[in-house]
C-alpha positions as CSV (number, residue, x, y, z in Angstrom):
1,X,-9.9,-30.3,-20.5
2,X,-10.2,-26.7,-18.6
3,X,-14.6,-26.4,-17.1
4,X,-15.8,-23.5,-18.3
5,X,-16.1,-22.5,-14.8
6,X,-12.6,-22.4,-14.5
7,X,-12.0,-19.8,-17.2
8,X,-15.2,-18.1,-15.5
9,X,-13.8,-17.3,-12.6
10,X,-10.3,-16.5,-14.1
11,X,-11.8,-14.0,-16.3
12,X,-14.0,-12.3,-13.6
13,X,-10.5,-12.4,-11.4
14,X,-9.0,-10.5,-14.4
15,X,-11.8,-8.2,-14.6
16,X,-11.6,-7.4,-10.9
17,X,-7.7,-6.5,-11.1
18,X,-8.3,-4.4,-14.5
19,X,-11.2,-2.6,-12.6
20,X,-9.1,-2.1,-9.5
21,X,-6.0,-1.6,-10.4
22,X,-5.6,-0.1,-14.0
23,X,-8.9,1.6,-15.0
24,X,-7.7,5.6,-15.5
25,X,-4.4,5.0,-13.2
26,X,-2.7,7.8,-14.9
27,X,-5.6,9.9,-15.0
28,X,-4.8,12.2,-11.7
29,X,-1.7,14.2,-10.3
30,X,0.9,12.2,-8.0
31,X,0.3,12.7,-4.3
32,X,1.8,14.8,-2.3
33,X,3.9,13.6,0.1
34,X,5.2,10.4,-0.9
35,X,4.4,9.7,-4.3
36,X,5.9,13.7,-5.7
37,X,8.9,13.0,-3.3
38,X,9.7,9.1,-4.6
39,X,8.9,9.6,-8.4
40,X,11.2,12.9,-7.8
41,X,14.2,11.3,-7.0
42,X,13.5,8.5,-9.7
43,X,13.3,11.0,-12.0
44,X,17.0,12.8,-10.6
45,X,18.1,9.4,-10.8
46,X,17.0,8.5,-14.5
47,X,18.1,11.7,-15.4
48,X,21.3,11.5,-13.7
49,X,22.1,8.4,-14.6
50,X,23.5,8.1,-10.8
51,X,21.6,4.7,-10.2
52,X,23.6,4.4,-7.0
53,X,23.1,7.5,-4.5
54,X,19.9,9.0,-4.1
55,X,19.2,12.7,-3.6
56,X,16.1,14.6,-2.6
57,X,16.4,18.2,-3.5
58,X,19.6,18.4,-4.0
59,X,20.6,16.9,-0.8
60,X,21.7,13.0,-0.6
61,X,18.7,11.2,0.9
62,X,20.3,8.0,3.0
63,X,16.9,6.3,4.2
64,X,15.9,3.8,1.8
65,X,17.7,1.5,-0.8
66,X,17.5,2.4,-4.3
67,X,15.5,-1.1,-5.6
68,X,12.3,0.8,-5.9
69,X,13.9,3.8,-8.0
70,X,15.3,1.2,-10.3
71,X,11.9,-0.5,-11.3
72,X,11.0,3.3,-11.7
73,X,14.0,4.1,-14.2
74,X,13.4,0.9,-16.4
75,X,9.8,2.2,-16.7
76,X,10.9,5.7,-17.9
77,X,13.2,4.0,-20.5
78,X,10.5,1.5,-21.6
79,X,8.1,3.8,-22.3
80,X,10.4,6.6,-23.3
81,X,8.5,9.2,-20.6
82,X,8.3,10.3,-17.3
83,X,4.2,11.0,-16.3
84,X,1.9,9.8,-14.1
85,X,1.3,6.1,-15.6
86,X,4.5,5.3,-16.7
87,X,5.4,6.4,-12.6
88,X,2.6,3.5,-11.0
89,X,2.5,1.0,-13.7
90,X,5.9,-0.8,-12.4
91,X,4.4,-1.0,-8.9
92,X,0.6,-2.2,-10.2
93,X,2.4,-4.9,-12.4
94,X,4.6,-5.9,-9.3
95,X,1.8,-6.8,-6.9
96,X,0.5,-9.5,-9.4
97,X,3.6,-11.7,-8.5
98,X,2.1,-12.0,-4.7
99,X,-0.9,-12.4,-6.3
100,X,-0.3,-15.1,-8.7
101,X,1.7,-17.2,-6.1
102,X,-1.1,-17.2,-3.8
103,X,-4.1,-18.3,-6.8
104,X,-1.9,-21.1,-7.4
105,X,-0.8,-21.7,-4.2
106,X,-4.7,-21.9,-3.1
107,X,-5.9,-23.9,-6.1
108,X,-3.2,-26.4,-5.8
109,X,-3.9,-27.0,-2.4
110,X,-7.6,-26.9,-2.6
111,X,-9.5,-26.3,-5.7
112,X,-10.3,-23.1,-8.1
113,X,-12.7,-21.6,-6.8
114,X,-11.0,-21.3,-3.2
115,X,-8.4,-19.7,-4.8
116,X,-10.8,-17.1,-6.8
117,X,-12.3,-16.5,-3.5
118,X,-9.1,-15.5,-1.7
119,X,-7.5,-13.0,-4.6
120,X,-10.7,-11.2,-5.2
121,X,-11.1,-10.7,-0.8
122,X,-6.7,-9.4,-1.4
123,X,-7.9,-7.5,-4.0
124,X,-11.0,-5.5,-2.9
125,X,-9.5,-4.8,1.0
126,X,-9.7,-1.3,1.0
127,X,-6.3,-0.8,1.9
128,X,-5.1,-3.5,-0.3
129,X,-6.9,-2.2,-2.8
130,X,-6.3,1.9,-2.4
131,X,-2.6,2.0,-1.6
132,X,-1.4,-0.9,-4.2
133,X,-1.8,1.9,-7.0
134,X,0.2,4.3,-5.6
135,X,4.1,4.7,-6.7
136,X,5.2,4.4,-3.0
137,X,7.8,2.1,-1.0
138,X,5.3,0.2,0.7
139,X,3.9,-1.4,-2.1
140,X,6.9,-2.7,-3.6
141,X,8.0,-3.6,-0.5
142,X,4.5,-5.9,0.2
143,X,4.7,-7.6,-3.5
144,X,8.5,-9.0,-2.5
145,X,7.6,-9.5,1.0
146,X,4.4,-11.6,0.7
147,X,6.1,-13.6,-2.4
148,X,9.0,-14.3,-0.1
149,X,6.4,-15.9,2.3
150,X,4.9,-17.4,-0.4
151,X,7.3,-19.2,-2.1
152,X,8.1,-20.4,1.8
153,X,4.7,-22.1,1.8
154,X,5.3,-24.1,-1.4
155,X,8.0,-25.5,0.1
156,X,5.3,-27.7,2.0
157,X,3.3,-28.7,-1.1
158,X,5.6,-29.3,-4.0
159,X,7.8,-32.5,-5.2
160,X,11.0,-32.9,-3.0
161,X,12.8,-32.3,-6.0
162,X,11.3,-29.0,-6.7
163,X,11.5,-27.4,-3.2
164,X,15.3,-25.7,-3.5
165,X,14.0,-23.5,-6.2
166,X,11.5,-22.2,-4.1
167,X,13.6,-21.8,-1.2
168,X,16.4,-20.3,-3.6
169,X,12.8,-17.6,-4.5
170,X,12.3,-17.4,-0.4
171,X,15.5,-15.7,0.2
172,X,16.2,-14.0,-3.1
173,X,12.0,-12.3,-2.7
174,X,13.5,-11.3,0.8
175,X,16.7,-9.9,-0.5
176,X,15.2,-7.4,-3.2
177,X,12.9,-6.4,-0.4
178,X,15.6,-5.7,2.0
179,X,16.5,-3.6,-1.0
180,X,13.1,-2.0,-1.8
181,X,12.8,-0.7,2.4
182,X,15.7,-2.2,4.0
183,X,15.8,-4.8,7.5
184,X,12.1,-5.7,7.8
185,X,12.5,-7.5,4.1
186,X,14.5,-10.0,6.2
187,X,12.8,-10.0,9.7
188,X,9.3,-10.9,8.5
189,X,10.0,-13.4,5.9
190,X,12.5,-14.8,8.4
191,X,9.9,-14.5,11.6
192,X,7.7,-16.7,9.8
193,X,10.1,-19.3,8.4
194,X,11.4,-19.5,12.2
195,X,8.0,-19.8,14.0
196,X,6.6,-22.1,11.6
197,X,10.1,-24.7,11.0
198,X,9.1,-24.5,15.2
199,X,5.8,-25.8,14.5
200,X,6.2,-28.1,12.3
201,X,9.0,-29.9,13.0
202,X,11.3,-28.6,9.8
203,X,14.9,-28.1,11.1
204,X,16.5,-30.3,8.5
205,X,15.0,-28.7,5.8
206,X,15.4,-25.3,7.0
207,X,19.7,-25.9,7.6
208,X,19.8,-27.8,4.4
209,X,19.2,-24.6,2.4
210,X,19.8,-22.0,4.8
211,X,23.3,-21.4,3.8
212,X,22.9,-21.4,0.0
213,X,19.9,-19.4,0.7
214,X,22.2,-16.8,2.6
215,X,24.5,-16.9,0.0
216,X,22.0,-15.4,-2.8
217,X,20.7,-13.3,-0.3
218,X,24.4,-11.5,0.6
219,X,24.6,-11.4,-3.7
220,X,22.1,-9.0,-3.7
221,X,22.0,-6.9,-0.8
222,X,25.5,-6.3,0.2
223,X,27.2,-5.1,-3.2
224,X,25.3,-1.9,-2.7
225,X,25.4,-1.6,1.3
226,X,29.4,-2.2,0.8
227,X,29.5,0.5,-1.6
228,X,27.5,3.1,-0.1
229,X,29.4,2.7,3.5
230,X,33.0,2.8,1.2
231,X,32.1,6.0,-0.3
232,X,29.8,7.7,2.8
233,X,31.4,5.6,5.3
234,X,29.9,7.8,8.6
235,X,27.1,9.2,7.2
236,X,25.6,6.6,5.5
237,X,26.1,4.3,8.5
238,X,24.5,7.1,10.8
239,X,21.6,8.0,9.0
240,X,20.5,4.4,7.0
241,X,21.5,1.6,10.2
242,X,21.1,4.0,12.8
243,X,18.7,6.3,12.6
244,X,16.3,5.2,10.0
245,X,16.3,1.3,11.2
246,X,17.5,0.9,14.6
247,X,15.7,4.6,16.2
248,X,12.8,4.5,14.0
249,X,12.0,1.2,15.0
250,X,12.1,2.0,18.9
251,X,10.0,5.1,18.3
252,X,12.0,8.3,18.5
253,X,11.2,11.2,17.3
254,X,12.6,10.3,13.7
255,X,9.7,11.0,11.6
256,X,7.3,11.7,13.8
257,X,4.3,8.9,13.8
258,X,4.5,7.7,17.0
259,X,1.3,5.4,17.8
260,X,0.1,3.1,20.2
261,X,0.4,-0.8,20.5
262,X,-3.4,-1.3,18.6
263,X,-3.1,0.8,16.2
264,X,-2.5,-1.4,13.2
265,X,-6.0,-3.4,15.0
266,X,-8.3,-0.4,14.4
267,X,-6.2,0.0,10.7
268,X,-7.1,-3.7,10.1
269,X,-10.8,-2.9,10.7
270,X,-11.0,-0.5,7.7
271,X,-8.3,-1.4,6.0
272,X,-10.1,-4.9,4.8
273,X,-13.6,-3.7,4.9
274,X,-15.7,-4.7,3.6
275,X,-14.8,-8.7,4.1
276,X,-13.9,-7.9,7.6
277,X,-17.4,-7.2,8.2
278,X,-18.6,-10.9,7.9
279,X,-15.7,-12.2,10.2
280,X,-16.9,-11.9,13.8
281,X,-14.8,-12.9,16.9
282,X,-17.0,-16.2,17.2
283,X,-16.1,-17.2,13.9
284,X,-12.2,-16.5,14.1
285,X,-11.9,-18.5,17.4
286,X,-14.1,-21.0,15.9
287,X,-11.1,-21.1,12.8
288,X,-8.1,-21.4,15.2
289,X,-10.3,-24.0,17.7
290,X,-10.7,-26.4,14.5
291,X,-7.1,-26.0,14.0
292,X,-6.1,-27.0,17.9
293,X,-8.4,-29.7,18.2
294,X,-7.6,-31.2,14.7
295,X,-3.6,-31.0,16.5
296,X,-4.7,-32.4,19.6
297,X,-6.2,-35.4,18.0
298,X,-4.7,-38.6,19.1
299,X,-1.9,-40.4,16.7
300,X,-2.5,-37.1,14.4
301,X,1.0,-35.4,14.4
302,X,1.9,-32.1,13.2
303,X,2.9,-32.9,9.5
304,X,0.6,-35.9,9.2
305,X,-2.6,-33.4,8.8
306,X,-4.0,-32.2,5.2
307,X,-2.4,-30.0,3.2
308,X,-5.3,-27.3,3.9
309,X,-4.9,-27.1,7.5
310,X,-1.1,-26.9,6.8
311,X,-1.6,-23.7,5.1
312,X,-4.1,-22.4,7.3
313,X,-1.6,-22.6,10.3
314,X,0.8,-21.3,7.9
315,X,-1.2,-18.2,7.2
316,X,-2.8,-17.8,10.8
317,X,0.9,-17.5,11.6
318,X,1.9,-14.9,9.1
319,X,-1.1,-12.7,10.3
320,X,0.2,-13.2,14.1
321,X,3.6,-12.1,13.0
322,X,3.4,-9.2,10.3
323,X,0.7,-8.1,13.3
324,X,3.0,-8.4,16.1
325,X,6.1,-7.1,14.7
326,X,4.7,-3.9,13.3
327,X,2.8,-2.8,16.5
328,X,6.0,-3.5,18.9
329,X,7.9,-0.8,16.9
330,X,6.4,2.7,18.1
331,X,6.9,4.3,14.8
332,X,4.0,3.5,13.0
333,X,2.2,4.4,9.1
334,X,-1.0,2.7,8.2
335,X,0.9,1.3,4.7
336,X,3.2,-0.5,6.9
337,X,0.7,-3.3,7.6
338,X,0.0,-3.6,4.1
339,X,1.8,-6.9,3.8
340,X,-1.0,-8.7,5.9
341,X,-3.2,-8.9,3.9
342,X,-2.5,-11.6,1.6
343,X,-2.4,-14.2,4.1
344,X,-5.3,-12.0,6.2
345,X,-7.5,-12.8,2.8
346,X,-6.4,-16.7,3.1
347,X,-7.9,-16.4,6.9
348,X,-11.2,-14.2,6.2
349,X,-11.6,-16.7,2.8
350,X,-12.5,-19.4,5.1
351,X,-15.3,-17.8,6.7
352,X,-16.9,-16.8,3.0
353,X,-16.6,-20.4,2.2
354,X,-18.8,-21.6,5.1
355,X,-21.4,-18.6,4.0
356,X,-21.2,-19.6,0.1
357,X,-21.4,-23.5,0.8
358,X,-23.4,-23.8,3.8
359,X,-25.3,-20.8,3.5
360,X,-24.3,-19.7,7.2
361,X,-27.0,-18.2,9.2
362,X,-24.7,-15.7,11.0
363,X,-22.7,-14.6,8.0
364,X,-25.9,-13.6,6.1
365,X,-27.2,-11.9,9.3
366,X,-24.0,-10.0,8.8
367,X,-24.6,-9.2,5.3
368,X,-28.4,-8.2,5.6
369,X,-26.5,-5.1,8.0
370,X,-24.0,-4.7,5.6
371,X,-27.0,-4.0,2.9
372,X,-28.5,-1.6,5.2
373,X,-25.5,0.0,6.1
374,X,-25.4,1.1,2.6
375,X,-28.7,2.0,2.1
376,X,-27.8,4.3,5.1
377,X,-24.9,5.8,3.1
378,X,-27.2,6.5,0.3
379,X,-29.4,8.3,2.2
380,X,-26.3,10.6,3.6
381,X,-24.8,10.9,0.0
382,X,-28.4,12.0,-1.0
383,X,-28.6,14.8,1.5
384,X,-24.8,15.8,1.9
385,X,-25.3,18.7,-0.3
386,X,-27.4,20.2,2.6
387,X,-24.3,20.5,5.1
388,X,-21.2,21.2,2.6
389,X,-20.5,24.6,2.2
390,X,-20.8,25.1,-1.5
391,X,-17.7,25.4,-2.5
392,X,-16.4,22.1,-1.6
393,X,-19.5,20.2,-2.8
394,X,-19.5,21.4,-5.7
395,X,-16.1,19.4,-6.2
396,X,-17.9,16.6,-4.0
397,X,-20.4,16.4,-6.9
398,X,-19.4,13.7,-9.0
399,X,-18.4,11.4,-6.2
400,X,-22.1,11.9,-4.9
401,X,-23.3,10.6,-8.4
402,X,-21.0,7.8,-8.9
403,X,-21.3,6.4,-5.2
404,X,-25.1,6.9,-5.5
405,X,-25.3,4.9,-9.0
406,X,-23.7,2.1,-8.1
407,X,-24.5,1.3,-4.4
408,X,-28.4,1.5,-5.7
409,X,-27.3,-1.0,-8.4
410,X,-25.9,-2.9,-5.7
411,X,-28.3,-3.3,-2.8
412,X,-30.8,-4.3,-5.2
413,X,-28.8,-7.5,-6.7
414,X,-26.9,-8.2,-3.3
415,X,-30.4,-8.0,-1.5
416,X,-32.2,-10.2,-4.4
417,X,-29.3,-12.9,-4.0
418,X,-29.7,-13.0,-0.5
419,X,-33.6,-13.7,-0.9
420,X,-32.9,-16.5,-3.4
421,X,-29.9,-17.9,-1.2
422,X,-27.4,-17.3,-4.2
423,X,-24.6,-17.3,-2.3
424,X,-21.7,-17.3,-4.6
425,X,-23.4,-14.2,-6.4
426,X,-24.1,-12.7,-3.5
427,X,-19.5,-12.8,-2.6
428,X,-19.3,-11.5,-6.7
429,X,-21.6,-8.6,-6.1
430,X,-19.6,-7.6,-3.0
431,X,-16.2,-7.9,-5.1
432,X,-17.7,-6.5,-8.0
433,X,-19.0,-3.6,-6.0
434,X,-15.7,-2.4,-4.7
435,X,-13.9,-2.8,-8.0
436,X,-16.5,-0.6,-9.7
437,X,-16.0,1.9,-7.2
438,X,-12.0,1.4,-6.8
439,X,-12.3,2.1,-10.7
440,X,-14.5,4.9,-11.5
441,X,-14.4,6.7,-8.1
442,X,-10.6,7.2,-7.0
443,X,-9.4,9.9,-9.7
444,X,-12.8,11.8,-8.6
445,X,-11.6,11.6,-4.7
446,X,-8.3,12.4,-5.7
447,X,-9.5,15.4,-7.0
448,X,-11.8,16.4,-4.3
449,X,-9.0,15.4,-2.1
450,X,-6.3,18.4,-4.2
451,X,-9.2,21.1,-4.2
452,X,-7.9,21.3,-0.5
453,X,-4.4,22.8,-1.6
454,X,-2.2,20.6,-3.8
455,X,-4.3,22.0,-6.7
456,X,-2.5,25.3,-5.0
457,X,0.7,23.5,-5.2
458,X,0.3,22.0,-8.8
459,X,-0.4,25.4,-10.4
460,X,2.2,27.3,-9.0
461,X,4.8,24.6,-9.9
462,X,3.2,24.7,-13.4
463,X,3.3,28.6,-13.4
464,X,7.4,28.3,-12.2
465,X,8.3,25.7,-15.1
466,X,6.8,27.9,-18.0
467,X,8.0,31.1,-16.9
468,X,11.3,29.8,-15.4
469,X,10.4,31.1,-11.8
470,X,12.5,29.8,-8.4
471,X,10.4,29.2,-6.0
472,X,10.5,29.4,-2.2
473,X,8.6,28.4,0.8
474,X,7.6,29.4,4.5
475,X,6.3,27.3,7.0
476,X,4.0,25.5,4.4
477,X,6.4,21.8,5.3
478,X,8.3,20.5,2.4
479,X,5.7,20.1,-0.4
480,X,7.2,17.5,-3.1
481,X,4.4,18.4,-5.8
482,X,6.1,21.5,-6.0
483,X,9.5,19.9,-7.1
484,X,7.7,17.3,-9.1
485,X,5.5,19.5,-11.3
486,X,8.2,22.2,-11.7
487,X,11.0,20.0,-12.5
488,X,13.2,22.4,-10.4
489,X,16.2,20.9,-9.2
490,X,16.1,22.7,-5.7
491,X,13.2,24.3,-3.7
492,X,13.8,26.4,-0.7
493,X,11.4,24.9,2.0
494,X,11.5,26.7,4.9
495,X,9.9,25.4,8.1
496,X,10.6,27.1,10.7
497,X,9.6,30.6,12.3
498,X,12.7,32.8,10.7
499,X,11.6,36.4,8.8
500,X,14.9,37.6,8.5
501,X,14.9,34.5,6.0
502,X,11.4,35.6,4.7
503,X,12.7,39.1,4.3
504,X,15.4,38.5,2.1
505,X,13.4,35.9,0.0
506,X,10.8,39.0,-0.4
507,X,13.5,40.9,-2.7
508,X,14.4,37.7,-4.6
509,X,13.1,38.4,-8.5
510,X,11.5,36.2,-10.6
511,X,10.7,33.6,-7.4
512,X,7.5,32.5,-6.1
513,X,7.1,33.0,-2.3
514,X,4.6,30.5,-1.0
515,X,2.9,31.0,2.2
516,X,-0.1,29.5,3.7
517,X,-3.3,31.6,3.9
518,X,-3.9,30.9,7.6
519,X,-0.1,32.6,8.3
520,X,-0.3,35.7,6.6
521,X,-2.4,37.9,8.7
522,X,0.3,37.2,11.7
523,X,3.2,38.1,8.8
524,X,1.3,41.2,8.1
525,X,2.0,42.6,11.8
526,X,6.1,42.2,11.0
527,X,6.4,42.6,7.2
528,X,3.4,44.1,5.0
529,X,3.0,41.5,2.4
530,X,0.3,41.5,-0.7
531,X,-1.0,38.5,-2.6
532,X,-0.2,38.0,-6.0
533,X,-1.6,34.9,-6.2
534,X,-4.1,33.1,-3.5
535,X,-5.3,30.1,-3.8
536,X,-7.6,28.0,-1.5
537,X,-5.2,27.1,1.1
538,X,-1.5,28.1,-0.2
539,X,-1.1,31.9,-1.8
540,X,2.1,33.5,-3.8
541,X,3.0,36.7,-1.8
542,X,5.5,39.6,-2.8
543,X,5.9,42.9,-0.4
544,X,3.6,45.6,-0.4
């Protein structure tokens, strides 16, 4: 018979994905870049019917492998539209397999509650948390990637019987990620399954599938890599092995985000606040030192320790790796670390469980600061009207009132379980916290976050697609809402420093020329322009 505090805590998990992931998730506008430029090309694609080649304003667009832009397309056809929702429900619904395998995974290997404890620390890191909405790459690519690992892992815990399906899942999870974002949907899953068949002693296993594994793995990957190097045989080879895996990874100037080794350290720190707060160095060490001394024990071999440590050092390792390999390339995004954190919410669930068992000195030290930390950013959301000028907080407004509400609402339960040592409460305030604002504060910083130009962008695409308008632009970089929002099947974005291209896009009729605000005065001193319409940081210009 199923406790009653089983279904609890499933229900409150279920609360905390609706809150966080699907509470007004097709309320506000695509972002521009990634999200106008991907759903674009979906949309070319669905509209096409070309579910082979993809093309970015009416140029082919070699970089990725079309896996993602398929889930898109079956959504559009399921739901008979193409918007907002119908663009980030595909991806939302896809991060629950990850997140499934690993409730199971945790509450077959240690109880229910352990397992309610990791989810709801994947599913309120901040990073986890904000980019796993949005109808990018890199979230797609984390759902197949971390289930990859995953089903990897169950290969240690289930019947002997049982463990080729979930190595069949290993490499077929890897393959569809080598299909969402290409090579590291192979060399992370693989990393792990190398380093850890290392440590623990698995060779046999690992060559008794390894073959049938790469055979479903070469079913799904190389139909479409064999097709696209038959019909774009240099090209595609240039621009997809090349340039977008082999020199992006080394750190060329291929798109630009060149960062240093620790970068993806300082994302960590924000990226799964606010859990991260309670895990100090001490208590990490302490972690890995009960794992060394618990191998260093005497007649204890590697495989002859619990189950739980076995996934600990399982997860410890994924961390080390996703980590490492990310940081050695020099091209570096902050959503490329994005597939950490499941096994970084396995890690920092271990030092919750001391604090909601134990009641752990430290760790409520830790959360008393946390408490007052937010009664600090109270106190600045209070006065932050005083130093905005007024007509950005007047669009700041309602995430003022929101934060305000419910960090008051807050403090005062997380402070009163902390008096009464209600430890467990005091985790579900903190998860329930960050879900309530995940929910009702993203569209509003969304918004605030457009009032600084792709609200520009959104209305002059808007104006284009009603009065059937081209539309060009100068030096503002290539600015996807505009495509998206005008439907246009070609924009002319022009980057560079070139008025004798400007000039002659001045006497082009019924086409919006879009400049920035900040470059007009010095286009003024070589061709007298007027604005026809300006907005706060892009305007339409025509000549005087």
């Amino acid at each position: 018979m199923i406790k009653k505090e089983n279904i609890s805590l499933f229900l409150i998990l279920v609360l905390l994905c609706f809150l966080s992931f699907f509470t007004f998730l097709g309320s506000y506008p695509l972002l521009d870049v990634d999200e106008t430029r991907y759903v674009t090309m979906a949309r070319d694609m669905f509209n096409n019917k070309d579910f082979m080649t993809l093309y970015l304003n009416g140029e082919y667009f070699f970089e990725k492998p079309p896996f993602y832009f398929w889930l898109e397309c079956l959504s559009f056809e399921f739901f008979g539209t193409i918007n907002e929702l119908t663009s980030r429900l595909p991806i939302v619904i896809l991060s629950f397999l990850p997140l499934g395998l690993l409730f199971l995974l945790c509450k077959k290997v240690k109880n229910i509650k352990f397992a309610f404890i990791v989810c709801s620390i994947l599913v309120t890191s901040l990073e986890y948390n904000i980019i796993t909405k949005i109808a990018i790459l890199d979230s797609v690519l984390t759902s197949f990637i971390a289930s990859s690992i995953l089903c990897y892992f169950y290969t240690f815990f289930v019947k002997e019987k049982n463990k080729k399906y979930f190595w069949f899942l290993t490499y077929i999870f890897s393959a569809l990620a080598v299909m969402t974002k290409g090579i590291p949907g192979f060399i992370v899953p693989f990393g792990i399954i190398l380093i850890s068949t290392i440590v623990f002693k698995k060779y046999k296993e690992l060559f008794m599938f390894l073959f049938p594994g790469l055979f479903l793995f070469l079913i799904i990957t190389l139909p479409w890599h064999l097709i696209m190097l038959k019909t774009y045989p240099g090209v595609f080879f240039h621009e997809y092995i090349y340039k977008h895996h082999f020199l992006r990874f080394l750190g060329s100037d291929v798109i630009h985000r060149n960062q240093p080794w620790y970068f993806y350290f300082l994302t960590i720190l924000w990226g799964a606040f606010p859990h991260i707060f309670i895990v100090s160095v001490k208590w990490l060490q302490s972690s890995l030192k009960n794992i060394r001394n618990c191998l260093n024990k005497k007649n204890i071999s590697i495989n002859t320790i619990d189950n739980y440590n076995k996934l600990k050092i399982l997860n410890i390792i994924s961390v080390m790796v996703i980590l490492l390999f990310f940081s050695s390339s020099k091209t570096k995004l902050i959503t490329y670390i994005l597939p950490i954190y499941p096994f970084l919410a396995f890690v920092i669930a271990n030092i919750w469980e001391k604090f909601i068992l134990y009641n752990d000195k430290l760790i409520k030290k830790t959360l008393i600061l946390l408490n007052i930390i937010f009664l600090f950013a109270i106190f600045i959301l209070f006065f932050i009207g005083k130093v905005l000028p007024s007509e950005i907080y007047i669009n700041f407004i309602p995430i003022q009132i929101i934060s305000i509400t419910l960090t008051i609402i807050f403090v005062i339960y997380c402070s009163w379980t902390l008096i009464k040592n209600k430890t467990f409460q005091t985790f579900l305030s903190i998860v329930l916290y960050i879900s309530c604002l995940s929910a009702f504060l993203t569209p509003w910083i969304y918004y605030f976050d457009y009032s600084f130009g792709q609200n520009d962008l959104i209305k002059y695409a808007k104006l284009a697609k009603d009065n059937n308008f081209s539309i060009s632009t100068y030096k503002t970089g290539k600015r996807y809402s505009l495509l998206y929002y005008s439907e246009l099947p070609f924009i002319n974005f022009q980057i560079k420093d070139n008025l004798i291209w400007l000039n002659k896009e001045l006497d082009k009729k019924n086409n919006l020329l879009i400049v920035r605000n900040k470059d007009i005065n010095n286009i003024n001193n070589n061709l007298p322009l007027k604005i026809k319409y300006k907005g706060v940081k892009f305007s339409v210009v025509e000549r005087k």
